[in-house]
C-alpha positions as CSV (number, residue, x, y, z in Angstrom):
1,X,24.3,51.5,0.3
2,X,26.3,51.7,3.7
3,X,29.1,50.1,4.2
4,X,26.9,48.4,7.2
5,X,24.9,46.8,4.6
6,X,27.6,45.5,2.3
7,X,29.7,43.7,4.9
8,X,27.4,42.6,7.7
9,X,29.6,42.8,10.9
10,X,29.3,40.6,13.8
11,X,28.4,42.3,17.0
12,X,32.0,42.2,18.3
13,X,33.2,43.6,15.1
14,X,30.3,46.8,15.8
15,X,31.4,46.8,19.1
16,X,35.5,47.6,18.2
17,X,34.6,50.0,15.4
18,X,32.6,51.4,18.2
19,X,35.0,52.0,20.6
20,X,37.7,53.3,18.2
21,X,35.6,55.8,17.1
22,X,34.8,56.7,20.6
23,X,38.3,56.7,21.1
24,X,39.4,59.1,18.4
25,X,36.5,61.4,19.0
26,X,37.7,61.9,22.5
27,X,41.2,62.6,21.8
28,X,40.6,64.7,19.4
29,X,38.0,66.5,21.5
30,X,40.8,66.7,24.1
31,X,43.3,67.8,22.2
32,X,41.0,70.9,20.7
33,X,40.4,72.0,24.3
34,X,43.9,72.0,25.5
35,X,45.6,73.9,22.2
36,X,45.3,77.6,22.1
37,X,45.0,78.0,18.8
38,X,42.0,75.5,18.2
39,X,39.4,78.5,19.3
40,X,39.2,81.9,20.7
């Protein structure tokens, strides 16, 4: 079972876990562009 299915969150609870991890994803994807050792 998902955590989805165990708690049942509201739509504006969705919504915020939605835009953190939108958030965090975008940093991170950010931060692996700009440092030179993240890829060659």
């Amino acid at each position: 079972m998902t955590m989805v299915e165990l708690v049942k969150p509201s739509w504006h609870e969705r919504l915020l876990i939605l835009t953190a991890q939108g958030v965090f994803f975008n940093a991170f994807f950010v931060f692996y562009l700009l440092s030179p050792k993240g890829h060659i």
